[in-house]
Structures are given as structure tokens and as C-alpha cells.
C-alpha positions as CSV (number, residue, x, y, z in Angstrom):
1,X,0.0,0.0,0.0
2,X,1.3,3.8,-1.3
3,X,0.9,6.3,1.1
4,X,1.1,10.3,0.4
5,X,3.8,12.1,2.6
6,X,2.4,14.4,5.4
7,X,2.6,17.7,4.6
8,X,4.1,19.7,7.6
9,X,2.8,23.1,9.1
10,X,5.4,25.5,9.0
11,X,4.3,26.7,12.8
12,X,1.8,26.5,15.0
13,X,-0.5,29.8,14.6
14,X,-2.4,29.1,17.7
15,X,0.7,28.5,20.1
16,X,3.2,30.8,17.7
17,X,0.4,34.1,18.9
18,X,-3.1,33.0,20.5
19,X,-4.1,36.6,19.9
20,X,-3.1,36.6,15.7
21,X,-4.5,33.3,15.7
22,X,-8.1,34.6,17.1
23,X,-7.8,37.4,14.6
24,X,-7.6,35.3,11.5
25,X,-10.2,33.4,12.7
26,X,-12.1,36.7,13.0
27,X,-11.6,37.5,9.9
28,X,-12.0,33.9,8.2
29,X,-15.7,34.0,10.0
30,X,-16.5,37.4,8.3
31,X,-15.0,36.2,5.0
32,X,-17.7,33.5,5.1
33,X,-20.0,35.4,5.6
34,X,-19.1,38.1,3.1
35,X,-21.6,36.2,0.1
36,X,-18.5,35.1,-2.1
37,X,-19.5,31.2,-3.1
38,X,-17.7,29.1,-1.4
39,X,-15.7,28.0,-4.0
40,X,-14.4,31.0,-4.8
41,X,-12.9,31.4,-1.5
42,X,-10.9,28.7,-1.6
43,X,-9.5,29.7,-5.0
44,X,-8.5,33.0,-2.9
45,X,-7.2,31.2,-0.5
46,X,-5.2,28.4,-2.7
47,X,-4.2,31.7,-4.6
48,X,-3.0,33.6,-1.5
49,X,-1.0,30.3,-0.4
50,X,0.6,30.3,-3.8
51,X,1.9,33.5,-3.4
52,X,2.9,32.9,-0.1
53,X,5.3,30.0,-0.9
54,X,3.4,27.5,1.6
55,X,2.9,24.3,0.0
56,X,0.7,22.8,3.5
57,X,-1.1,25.7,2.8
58,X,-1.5,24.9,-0.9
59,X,-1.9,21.2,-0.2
60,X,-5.1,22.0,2.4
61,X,-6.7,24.9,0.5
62,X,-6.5,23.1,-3.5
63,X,-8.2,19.8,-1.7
64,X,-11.0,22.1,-0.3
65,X,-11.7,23.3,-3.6
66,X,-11.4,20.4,-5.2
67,X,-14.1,19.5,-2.7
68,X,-16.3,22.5,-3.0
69,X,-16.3,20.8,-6.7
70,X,-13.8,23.0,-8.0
71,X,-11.9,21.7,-11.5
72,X,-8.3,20.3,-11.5
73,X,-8.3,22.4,-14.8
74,X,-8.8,25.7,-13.0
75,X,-6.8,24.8,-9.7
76,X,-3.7,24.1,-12.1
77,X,-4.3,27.2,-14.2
78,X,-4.7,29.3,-10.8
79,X,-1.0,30.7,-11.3
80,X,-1.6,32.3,-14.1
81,X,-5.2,33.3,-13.8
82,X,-4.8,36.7,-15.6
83,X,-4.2,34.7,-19.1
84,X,-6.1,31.7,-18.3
85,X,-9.4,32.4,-20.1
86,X,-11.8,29.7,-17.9
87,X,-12.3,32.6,-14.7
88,X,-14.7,34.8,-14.9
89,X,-15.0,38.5,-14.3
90,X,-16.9,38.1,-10.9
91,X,-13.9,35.3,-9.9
92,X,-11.0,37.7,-11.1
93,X,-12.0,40.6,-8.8
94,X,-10.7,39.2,-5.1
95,X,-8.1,37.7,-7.1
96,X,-6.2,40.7,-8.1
């Protein structure tokens, strides 16, 4: 039997600063709340990771997509969203 390697958190948010860590989940309750589809959150999220260098963060936020039934297509194309013609208008606004 294969098994996939872990992907390791660079650090602990929570531990690292308990009070940064309440903020971004301040913020990551609004966001939800904010009427952006679901989807489209985690392709901001998968996109902010991306720029960010963090593959756990990639690794988590491209399998939530993938399960908020986004494509491998779009998810692979997400680096170069501003010549990739399969995102629409409404998806390329939080992602400039």
C-alpha cells in the first residue's frame, strides 16, 4: 500500500500568537460570511498560499476546492489566472 507524505505546518499559529490566531479566525468567519460562493474562496485562499510559498497551505486549501467541486483544470491554471481564459469577471476581482 502507497501512502502520500504528510505535509508539515510551517508553525503552530495558535501556540506561535493565541491573539493573531483569534484574529484570522475573526476575519475567516467574516470572510464567510461576506456572500462570495464558497468555491471562490478557496481559489483566494489556494491563490494567496501560492503566493505565499506555503505548500501545506496549498496542499489543504486546492483539496478544499477540489471539494467545493472546483476543477483540476482551473486549480492548475490558478498561477496564471490573468491569461487563463476559464475565470470569470466576478472570480477575477478578489483575485487581483
Amino acid at each position: 500500500m502507497i501512502t502520500e507524505p504528510v505535509m508539515e505546518q510551517r508553525l503552530d499559529y495558535q501556540k506561535v500568537s493565541s491573539g493573531a490566531f483569534r484574529a484570522m479566525l475573526g476575519m475567516e468567519n467574516h470572510v464567510r460570511q461576506c456572500g462570495l460562493e464558497h468555491s471562490l474562496l478557496e481559489l483566494v485562499k489556494t491563490r494567496a498560499s501560492q503566493i505565499n510559498g506555503c505548500a501545506y497551505c496549498i496542499d489543504m486549501h486546492s483539496k478544499d476546492a477540489r471539494a467545493a467541486a472546483e476543477t483540476e483544470q482551473r486549480l492548475y491554471g490558478l498561477s496564471a489566472w490573468r491569461e487563463a481564459p476559464f475565470y470569470t469577471d466576478h472570480e477575477r476581482a478578489p483575485l487581483s
